[in-house]
C-alpha positions in Angstrom: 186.9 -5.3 85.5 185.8 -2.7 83.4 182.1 -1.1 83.9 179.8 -1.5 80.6 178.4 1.2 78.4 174.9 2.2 79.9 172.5 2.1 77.2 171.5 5.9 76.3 168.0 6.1 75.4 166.3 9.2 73.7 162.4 8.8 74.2 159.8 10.6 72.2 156.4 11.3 72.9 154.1 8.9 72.5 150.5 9.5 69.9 149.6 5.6 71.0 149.5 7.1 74.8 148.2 10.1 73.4 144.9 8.6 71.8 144.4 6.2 74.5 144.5 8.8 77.1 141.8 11.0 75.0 139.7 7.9 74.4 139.5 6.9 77.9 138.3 10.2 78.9 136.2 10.9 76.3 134.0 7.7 77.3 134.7 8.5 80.8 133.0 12.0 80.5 130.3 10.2 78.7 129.5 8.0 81.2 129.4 10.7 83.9 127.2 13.1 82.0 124.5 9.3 82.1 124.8 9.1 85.5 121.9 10.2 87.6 124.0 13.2 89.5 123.1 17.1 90.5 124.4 19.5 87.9 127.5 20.1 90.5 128.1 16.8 90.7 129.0 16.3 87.5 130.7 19.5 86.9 132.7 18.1 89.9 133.4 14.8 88.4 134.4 16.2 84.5 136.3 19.0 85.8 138.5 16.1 88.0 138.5 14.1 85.2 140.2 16.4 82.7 142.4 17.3 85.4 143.8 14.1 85.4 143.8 13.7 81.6 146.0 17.0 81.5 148.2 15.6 84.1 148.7 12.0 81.8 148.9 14.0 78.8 151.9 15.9 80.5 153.3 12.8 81.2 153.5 11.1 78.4 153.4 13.1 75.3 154.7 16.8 76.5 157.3 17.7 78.8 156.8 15.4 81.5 158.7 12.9 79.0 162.7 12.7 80.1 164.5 13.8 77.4 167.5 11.5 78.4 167.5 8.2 79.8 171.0 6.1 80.6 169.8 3.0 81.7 173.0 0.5 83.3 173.2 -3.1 83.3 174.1 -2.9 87.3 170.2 -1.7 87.4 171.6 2.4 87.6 169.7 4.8 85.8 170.1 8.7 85.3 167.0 10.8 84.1 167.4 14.3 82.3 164.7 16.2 82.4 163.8 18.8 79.3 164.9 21.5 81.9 168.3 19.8 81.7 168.3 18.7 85.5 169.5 14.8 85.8 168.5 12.4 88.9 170.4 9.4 90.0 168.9 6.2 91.1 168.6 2.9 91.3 165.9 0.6 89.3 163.5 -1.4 91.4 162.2 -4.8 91.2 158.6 -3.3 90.6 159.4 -2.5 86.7 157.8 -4.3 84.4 158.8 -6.0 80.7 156.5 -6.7 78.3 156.1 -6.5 74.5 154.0 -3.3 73.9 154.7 -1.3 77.5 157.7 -1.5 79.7 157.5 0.5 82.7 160.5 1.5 85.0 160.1 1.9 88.8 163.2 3.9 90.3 164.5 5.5 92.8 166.5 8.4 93.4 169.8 7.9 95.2 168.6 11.1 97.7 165.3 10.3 98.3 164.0 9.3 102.1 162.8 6.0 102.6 159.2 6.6 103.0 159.2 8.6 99.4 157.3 7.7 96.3 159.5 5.4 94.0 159.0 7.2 90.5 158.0 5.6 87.3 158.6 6.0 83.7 155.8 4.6 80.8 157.7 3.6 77.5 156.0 2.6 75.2 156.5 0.7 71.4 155.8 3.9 69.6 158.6 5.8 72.1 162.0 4.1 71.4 163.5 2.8 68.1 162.4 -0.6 67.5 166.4 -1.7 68.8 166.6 0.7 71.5 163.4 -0.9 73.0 164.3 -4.4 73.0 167.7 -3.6 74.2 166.2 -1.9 76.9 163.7 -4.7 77.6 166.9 -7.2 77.9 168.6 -4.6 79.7 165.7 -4.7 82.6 165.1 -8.5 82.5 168.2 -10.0 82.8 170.6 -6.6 84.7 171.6 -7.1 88.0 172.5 -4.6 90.8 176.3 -5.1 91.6 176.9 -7.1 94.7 180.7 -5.7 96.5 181.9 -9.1 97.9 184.0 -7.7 100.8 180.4 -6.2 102.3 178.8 -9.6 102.7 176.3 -9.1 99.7 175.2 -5.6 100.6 175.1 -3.2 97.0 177.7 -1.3 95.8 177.4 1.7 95.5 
């Protein structure tokens, strides 16, 4: 049997992410500076806050975004970072399909058991409108490869 094409996915950042991320924290920062808190308490709290919206910026509008996704049908993905370094891994059952926002849940092949699963956002705005819903068929209805002369362990 021959192994199928992996899909090869280019993702740009994303200006819906962006806006929603500047939003959020905008009313965020708004709400804190209402609350009834010490001057230090707030400084505290907005300096956190856009701490974590530099950090979700990063991650999904600036370098943080792979530049190079190959998504498999057997569930197998490789990630190339802008620094041209590629991971390995295998897609989890955690990922999620929808019509606006897919998100994929890997791991890398390396990692120890007890380490974080990663996680890519991809949104409508980030794919071509075919590349998204090929990917979105791609994660709902792939399979991992199952060897049959392992009784139903993974290949791989």
């Amino acid at each position: 049997m021959n192994p199928t094409r992996r899909l090869r996915l280019e993702p740009r950042p994303s200006r819906i992410a962006c806006a929603t991320i500047a939003i959020a924290c905008a009313a965020l920062c708004a709400l804190i500076l209402l609350l009834p808190l010490d001057a230090w308490a707030r400084l505290a709290a907005v300096l956190t806050l856009c701490g974590v919206a530099a950090r979700a910026l990063w991650r999904c509008t600036g370098r943080g975004v792979p530049a190079l996704l190959h998504v498999g049908y057997d569930r197998r993905i490789t990630v190339s970072s802008r620094d041209g370094r590629s991971l390995d891994g295998t897609i989890l059952d955690d990922s999620y399909v929808g019509a606006l926002v897919t998100t994929i849940v890997w791991r890398p092949d390396r990692a120890t058991r007890f380490a974080w699963a990663e996680s890519i956002l991809i949104l409508a705005d980030t794919l071509p409108a075919d590349d998204f819903r090929r990917l979105r068929v791609l994660l709902r209805y792939g399979s991992p490869v199952v060897d049959e002369d392992t009784s139903g362990r993974l290949a791989g």
